[in-house]
C-alpha positions as CSV (number, residue, x, y, z in Angstrom):
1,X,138.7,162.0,-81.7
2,X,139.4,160.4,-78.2
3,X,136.5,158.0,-78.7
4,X,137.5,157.2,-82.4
5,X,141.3,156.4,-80.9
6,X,139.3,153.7,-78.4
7,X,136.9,152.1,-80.8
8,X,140.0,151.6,-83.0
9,X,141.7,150.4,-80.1
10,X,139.3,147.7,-79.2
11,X,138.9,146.6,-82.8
12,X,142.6,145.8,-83.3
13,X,142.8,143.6,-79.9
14,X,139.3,141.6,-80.4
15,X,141.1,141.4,-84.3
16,X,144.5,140.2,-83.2
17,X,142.8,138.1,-80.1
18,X,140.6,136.3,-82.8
19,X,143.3,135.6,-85.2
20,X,145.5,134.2,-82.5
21,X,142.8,132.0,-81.7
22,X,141.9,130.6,-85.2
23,X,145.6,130.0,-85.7
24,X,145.8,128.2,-82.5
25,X,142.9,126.0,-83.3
26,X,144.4,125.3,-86.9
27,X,147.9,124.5,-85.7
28,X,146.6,122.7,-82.6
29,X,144.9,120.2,-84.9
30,X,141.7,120.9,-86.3
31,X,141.0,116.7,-86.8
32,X,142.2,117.4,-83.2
33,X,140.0,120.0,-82.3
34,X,136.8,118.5,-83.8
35,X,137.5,115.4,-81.3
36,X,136.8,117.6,-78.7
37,X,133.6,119.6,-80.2
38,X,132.5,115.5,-80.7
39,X,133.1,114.9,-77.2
40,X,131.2,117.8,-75.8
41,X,128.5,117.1,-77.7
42,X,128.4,119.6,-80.5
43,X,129.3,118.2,-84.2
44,X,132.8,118.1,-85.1
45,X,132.8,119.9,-88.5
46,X,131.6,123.3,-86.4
47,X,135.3,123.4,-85.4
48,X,136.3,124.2,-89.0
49,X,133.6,126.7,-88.8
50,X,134.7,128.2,-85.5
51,X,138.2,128.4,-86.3
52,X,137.8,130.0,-89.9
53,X,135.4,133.0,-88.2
54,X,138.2,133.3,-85.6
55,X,141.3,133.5,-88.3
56,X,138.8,135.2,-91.3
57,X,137.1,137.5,-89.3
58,X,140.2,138.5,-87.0
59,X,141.5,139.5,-90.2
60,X,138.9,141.2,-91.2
61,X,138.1,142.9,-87.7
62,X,141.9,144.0,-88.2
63,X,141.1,146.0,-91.1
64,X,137.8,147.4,-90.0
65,X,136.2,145.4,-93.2
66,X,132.7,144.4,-92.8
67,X,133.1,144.7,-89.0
68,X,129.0,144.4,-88.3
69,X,128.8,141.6,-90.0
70,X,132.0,139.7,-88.5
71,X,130.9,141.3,-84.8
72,X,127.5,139.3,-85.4
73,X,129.8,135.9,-86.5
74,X,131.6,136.9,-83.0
75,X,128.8,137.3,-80.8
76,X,127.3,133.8,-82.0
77,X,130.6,132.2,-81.6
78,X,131.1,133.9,-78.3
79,X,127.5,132.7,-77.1
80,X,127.9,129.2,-78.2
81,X,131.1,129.2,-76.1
82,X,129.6,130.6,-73.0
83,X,126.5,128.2,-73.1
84,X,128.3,124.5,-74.4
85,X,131.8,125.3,-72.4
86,X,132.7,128.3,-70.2
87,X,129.6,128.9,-68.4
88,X,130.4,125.7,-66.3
89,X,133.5,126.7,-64.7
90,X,131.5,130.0,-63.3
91,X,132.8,133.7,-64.2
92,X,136.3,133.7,-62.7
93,X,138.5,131.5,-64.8
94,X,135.0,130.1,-66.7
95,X,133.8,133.4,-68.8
96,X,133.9,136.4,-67.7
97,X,137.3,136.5,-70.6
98,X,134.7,135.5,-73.3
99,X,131.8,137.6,-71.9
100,X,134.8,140.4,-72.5
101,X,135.3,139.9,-75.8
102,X,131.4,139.0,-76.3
103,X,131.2,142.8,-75.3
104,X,133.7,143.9,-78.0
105,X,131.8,142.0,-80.2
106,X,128.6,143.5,-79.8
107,X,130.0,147.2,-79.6
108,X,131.3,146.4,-83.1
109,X,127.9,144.8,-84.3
110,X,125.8,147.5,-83.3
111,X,128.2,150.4,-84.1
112,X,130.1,149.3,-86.7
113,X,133.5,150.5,-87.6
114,X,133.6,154.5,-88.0
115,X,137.3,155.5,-88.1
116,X,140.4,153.6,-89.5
117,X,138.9,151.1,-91.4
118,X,138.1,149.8,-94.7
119,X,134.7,150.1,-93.9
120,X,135.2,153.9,-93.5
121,X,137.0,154.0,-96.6
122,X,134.5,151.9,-98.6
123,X,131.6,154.4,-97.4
124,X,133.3,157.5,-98.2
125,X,133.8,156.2,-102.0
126,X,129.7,155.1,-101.9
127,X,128.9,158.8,-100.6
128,X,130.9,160.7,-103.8
Protein backbone atom coordinates (compact mmCIF):
# COMPACT_ATOMS: atom_id res chain seq x y z
CA UNK A 1 0.00 0.00 0.00
CA UNK A 2 2.72 2.40 1.35
CA UNK A 3 4.65 1.93 -1.95
CA UNK A 4 1.50 2.31 -4.12
CA UNK A 5 0.75 5.86 -2.06
CA UNK A 6 4.60 6.85 -3.35
CA UNK A 7 4.55 5.79 -6.92
CA UNK A 8 1.20 7.76 -7.03
CA UNK A 9 2.91 10.38 -5.36
CA UNK A 10 5.71 10.84 -7.81
CA UNK A 11 3.38 10.49 -10.83
CA UNK A 12 1.21 13.40 -9.92
CA UNK A 13 4.38 15.85 -9.24
CA UNK A 14 6.45 14.75 -12.62
CA UNK A 15 2.50 15.17 -14.12
CA UNK A 16 1.85 18.57 -12.74
CA UNK A 17 5.80 19.57 -13.07
CA UNK A 18 5.42 18.63 -16.92
CA UNK A 19 2.24 20.42 -17.48
CA UNK A 20 3.49 23.51 -15.85
CA UNK A 21 6.33 23.40 -18.11
CA UNK A 22 4.39 22.94 -21.51
CA UNK A 23 2.13 25.77 -20.45
CA UNK A 24 5.06 27.91 -19.73
CA UNK A 25 6.68 27.19 -23.05
CA UNK A 26 3.22 27.85 -24.89
CA UNK A 27 2.45 31.13 -23.02
CA UNK A 28 6.05 32.18 -23.08
CA UNK A 29 5.96 32.18 -26.86
CA UNK A 30 6.44 29.09 -28.72
CA UNK A 31 7.62 31.45 -32.12
CA UNK A 32 9.65 32.60 -29.00
CA UNK A 33 10.84 29.51 -27.78
CA UNK A 34 11.80 28.01 -31.15
CA UNK A 35 14.28 31.23 -31.49
CA UNK A 36 16.03 29.84 -28.83
CA UNK A 37 16.12 25.91 -29.83
CA UNK A 38 17.51 27.87 -33.36
CA UNK A 39 20.03 29.55 -31.54
CA UNK A 40 21.33 26.53 -29.63
CA UNK A 41 21.63 24.73 -32.52
CA UNK A 42 18.78 22.28 -32.43
CA UNK A 43 15.77 22.97 -35.14
CA UNK A 44 13.17 25.28 -34.04
CA UNK A 45 9.97 23.20 -34.85
CA UNK A 46 11.29 20.47 -31.90
CA UNK A 47 10.00 23.23 -29.53
CA UNK A 48 6.42 22.54 -30.57
CA UNK A 49 7.40 19.03 -30.05
CA UNK A 50 8.93 19.52 -26.69
CA UNK A 51 6.27 21.62 -25.33
CA UNK A 52 3.21 19.37 -26.53
CA UNK A 53 5.00 16.12 -24.68
CA UNK A 54 5.46 18.44 -21.65
CA UNK A 55 1.52 19.74 -21.68
CA UNK A 56 0.06 16.16 -23.42
CA UNK A 57 1.94 13.83 -21.48
CA UNK A 58 1.71 15.88 -18.04
CA UNK A 59 -1.75 15.30 -18.59
CA UNK A 60 -1.58 12.18 -19.25
CA UNK A 61 1.10 11.22 -16.43
CA UNK A 62 -1.68 13.00 -14.25
CA UNK A 63 -4.13 10.38 -15.02
CA UNK A 64 -1.85 7.47 -14.94
CA UNK A 65 -2.91 6.96 -18.88
CA UNK A 66 -0.33 5.33 -20.91
CA UNK A 67 2.36 6.30 -18.36
CA UNK A 68 5.27 3.84 -20.08
CA UNK A 69 4.86 5.20 -22.98
CA UNK A 70 4.74 9.07 -21.91
CA UNK A 71 7.76 8.13 -19.24
CA UNK A 72 9.85 7.00 -22.53
CA UNK A 73 8.66 10.65 -24.32
CA UNK A 74 10.06 12.05 -20.83
CA UNK A 75 13.24 10.31 -20.63
CA UNK A 76 14.17 11.38 -24.29
CA UNK A 77 13.03 14.91 -23.62
CA UNK A 78 14.90 14.81 -20.31
CA UNK A 79 18.18 13.47 -22.20
CA UNK A 80 18.06 15.88 -24.91
CA UNK A 81 17.93 18.59 -22.25
CA UNK A 82 20.80 17.33 -20.25
CA UNK A 83 23.07 16.82 -23.28
CA UNK A 84 22.19 20.28 -25.65
CA UNK A 85 21.55 22.63 -22.41
CA UNK A 86 21.88 21.71 -18.70
CA UNK A 87 24.93 19.59 -18.66
CA UNK A 88 27.00 22.87 -19.23
CA UNK A 89 26.22 24.64 -16.23
CA UNK A 90 27.44 21.38 -14.11
CA UNK A 91 25.01 19.57 -11.56
CA UNK A 92 24.17 22.27 -9.02
CA UNK A 93 22.05 24.81 -10.74
CA UNK A 94 22.86 22.93 -14.41
CA UNK A 95 20.97 19.31 -13.95
CA UNK A 96 20.87 17.60 -11.23
CA UNK A 97 16.73 19.16 -11.33
CA UNK A 98 16.31 17.36 -14.73
CA UNK A 99 18.49 14.36 -13.86
CA UNK A 100 15.55 14.34 -10.91
CA UNK A 101 12.79 14.21 -12.91
CA UNK A 102 14.80 12.09 -15.66
CA UNK A 103 14.62 9.51 -12.64
CA UNK A 104 10.82 9.88 -12.31
CA UNK A 105 10.65 9.35 -15.71
CA UNK A 106 12.39 6.17 -15.98
CA UNK A 107 10.69 4.69 -12.76
CA UNK A 108 7.44 5.31 -14.66
CA UNK A 109 8.90 3.78 -18.03
CA UNK A 110 10.10 0.71 -16.62
CA UNK A 111 7.24 0.14 -13.98
CA UNK A 112 4.50 1.59 -15.33
CA UNK A 113 1.56 2.89 -13.50
CA UNK A 114 0.03 0.11 -11.04
CA UNK A 115 -2.42 2.01 -8.69
CA UNK A 116 -4.63 5.09 -9.28
CA UNK A 117 -4.61 5.27 -12.74
CA UNK A 118 -6.35 4.84 -15.87
CA UNK A 119 -3.90 2.47 -16.81
CA UNK A 120 -4.92 0.32 -13.82
CA UNK A 121 -8.39 0.77 -14.75
CA UNK A 122 -8.06 -0.01 -18.41
CA UNK A 123 -6.17 -3.39 -17.44
CA UNK A 124 -8.64 -4.58 -14.98
CA UNK A 125 -11.52 -4.23 -17.83
CA UNK A 126 -8.78 -6.27 -20.45
CA UNK A 127 -8.39 -9.05 -17.64
CA UNK A 128 -12.61 -9.72 -17.24
Amino acid sequence: MKQNIGALLLRVVLGVILIGHGVGKFQDGIGNIAGWFDSIGLPGFLAYIVASIELVGGIAMLLGLATRIVGGLFVLVLLGAIVTVQFSAGFIGGYAYDLALLAMSAYFLLNGSTSYSIDQYLSKLKSK
